[in-house]
N, C-alpha and C positions, 0 to 999 in steps of 0.2 A: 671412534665412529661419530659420538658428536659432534667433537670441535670440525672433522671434517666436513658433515654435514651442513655445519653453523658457517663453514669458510665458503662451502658451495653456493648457500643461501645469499651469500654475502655477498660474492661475483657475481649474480644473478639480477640483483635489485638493478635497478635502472639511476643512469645518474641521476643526481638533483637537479632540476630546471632554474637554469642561471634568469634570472628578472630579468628584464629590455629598462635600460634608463631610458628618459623620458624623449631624449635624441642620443640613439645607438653608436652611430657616426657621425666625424666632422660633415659627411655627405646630404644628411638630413637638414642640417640648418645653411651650410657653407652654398650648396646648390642654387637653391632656391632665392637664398640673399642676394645669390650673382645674377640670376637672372631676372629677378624686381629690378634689379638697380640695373641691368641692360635695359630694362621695356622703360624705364622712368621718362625719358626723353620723347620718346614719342607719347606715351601715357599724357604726358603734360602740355603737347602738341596738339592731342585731341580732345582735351578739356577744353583749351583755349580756341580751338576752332569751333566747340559747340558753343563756349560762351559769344562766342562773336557771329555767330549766326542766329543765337536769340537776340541780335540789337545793340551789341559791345564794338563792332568793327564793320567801317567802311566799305562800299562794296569797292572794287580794284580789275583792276584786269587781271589779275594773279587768281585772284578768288571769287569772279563774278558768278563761273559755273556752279560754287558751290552753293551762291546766295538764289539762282535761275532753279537748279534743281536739288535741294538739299538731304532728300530723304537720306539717296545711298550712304553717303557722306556721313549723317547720323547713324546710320544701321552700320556703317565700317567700324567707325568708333567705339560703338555701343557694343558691338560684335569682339572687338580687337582689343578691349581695355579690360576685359573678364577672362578671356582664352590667355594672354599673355601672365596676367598676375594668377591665376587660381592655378593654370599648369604650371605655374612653377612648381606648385609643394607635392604635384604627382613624380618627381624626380626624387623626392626625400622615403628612398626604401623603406628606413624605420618606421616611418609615418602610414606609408600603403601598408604597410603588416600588420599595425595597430588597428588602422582604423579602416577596413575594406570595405566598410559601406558608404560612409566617406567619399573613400577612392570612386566606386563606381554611384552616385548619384550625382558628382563633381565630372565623373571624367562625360555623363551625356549629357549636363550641362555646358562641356568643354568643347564635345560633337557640334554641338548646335551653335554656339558662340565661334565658332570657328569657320563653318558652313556661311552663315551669313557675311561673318568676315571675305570671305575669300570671296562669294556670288558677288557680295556688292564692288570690293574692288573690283573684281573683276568686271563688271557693269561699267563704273567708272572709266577703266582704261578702254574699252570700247565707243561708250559714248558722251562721256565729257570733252569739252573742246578744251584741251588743256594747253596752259601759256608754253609758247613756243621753247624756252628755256630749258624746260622744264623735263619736257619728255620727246624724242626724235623718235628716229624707226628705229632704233636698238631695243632700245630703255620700253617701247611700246611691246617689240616681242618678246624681251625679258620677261614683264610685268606678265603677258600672258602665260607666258610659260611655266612660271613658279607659280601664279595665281591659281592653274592648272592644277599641278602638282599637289598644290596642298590641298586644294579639293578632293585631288582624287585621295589622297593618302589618308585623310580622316576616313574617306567614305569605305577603303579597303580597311582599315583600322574596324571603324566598326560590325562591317561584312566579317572579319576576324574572331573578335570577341564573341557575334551572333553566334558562329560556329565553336567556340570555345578553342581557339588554336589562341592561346596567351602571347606567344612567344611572336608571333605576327602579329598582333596586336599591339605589341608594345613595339615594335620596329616602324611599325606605319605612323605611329601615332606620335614617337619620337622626329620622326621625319616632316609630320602634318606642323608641328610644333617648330622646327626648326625653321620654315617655311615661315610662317607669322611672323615669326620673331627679327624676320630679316628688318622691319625697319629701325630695330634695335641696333643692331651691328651694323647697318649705313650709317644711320648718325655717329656709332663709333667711330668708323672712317671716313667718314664728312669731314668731321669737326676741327681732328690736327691737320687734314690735309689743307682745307679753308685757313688753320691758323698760321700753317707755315709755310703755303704756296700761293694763298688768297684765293680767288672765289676761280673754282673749276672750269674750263671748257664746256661744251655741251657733251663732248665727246667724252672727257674724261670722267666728266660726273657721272654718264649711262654706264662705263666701264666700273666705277668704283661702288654704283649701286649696284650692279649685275656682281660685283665681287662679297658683297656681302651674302646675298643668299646662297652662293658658292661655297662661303666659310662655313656658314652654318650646317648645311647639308655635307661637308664633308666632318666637321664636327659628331654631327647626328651620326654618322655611317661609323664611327671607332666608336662611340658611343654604343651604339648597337654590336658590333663584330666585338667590342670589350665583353659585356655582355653575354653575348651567345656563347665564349670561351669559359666565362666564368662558371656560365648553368652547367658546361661541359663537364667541368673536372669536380663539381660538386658531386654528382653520381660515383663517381670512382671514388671518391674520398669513401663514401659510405659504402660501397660493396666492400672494399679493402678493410674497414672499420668492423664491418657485420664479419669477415672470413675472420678474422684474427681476435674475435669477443669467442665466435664458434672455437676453434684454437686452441685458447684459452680454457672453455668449459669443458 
């Protein structure tokens, strides 16, 4: 009767809780790296345009709107160089389950760096007189439209979270992200097509900016439906896990 009782006690005890190393998955570090190193180009783009707006560069025709009206322009920047680098590390799972205070006083500094991001561009494409090259009526309703988009998708992201619905939350907010990030993946595809076809049409350039945000938002959408599959069969792991402990005892 003992040793049976001593076997019973024994299958009862709960397993021992395995440690989290200090990055769980290659996903924690590997993520995050890729997408620093997407945003670098434009990150570096808008350092050099705030240095040349304190007195570093020439006014031009290319850049005279910015030097006429410069605030947006700053508030883009300033908006768009902290939303792209700090939302990288809310992609690194191990890291939000570590640190979830972290997580949420980064992610409304993320809201808010994002929000001005998107208002001033979008200000910008409305009312800067931008060089003809640069931007036609494609590339004009693109820019609104995405600029849109990620407005709106922070602002439902947050609407989300207020309500505690996580799982919307993290969908909108991956979307609001992928949005931003689009001038990362234009210079991706800028850059070999410039090197290996030389300098774009006006046409093709509105097409291959208009394709970057494309990418990313369909990016974002398997990201999210990976995701939502994943939460899915994590439940059924563990009902099946709790019937067959039951089973057992």
């Amino acid at each position: 009767m003992n040793r049976t009782g001593e076997g019973a006690a024994t299958a009862q005890q709960p397993p021992p809780v395995r440690k989290r190393a200090p990055f769980s998955t290659r996903a924690d570090w590997l993520v995050p790296l890729a997408l620093i190193v997407l945003s670098a180009i434009p990150v570096i783009a808008g350092a050099i345009r705030l240095a040349g707006l304190a007195g570093a560069a020439e006014v031009a025709p290319e850049n005279a709107r910015f030097f006429a009206t410069p605030l947006p322009v700053v508030l883009h920047i300033l908006g768009a160089t902290p939303f792209c680098i700090l939302g990288a590390f809310q992609f690194a799972p191990g890291f939000r389950r570590r640190k979830p205070g972290w997580h949420r006083v980064t992610g409304r500094l993320l809201v808010l760096c994002g929000l001005v991001a998107g208002f001033s561009g979008l200000w910008m494409t409305l009312f800067y007189p931008l060089y003809p090259r640069l931007q036609g009526e494609l590339l004009y309703g693109l820019r609104l439209l995405f600029g849109s988009g990620m407005v709106l998708s922070l602002a439902l992201g947050l609407r989300a979270i207020l309500g505690r619905d996580v799982a919307r939350h993290r969908a909108w907010m991956i979307r609001g992200y992928a949005l931003g990030q689009g001038a990362g993946t234009q210079a991706l595809i800028l850059l070999p097509w410039s090197l290996s076809f030389g300098t774009p049409s006006t046409l093709t350039y509105e097409l291959l900016m208009g394709a970057g945000w494309v990418i990313n938002l369909a990016v974002a959408e398997w990201i999210i439906r990976r995701g939502s599959a994943t939460g899915r069969r994590r439940p059924t792991a563990g009902v099946r896990g709790a019937v067959s402990s039951r089973a057992i005892t």
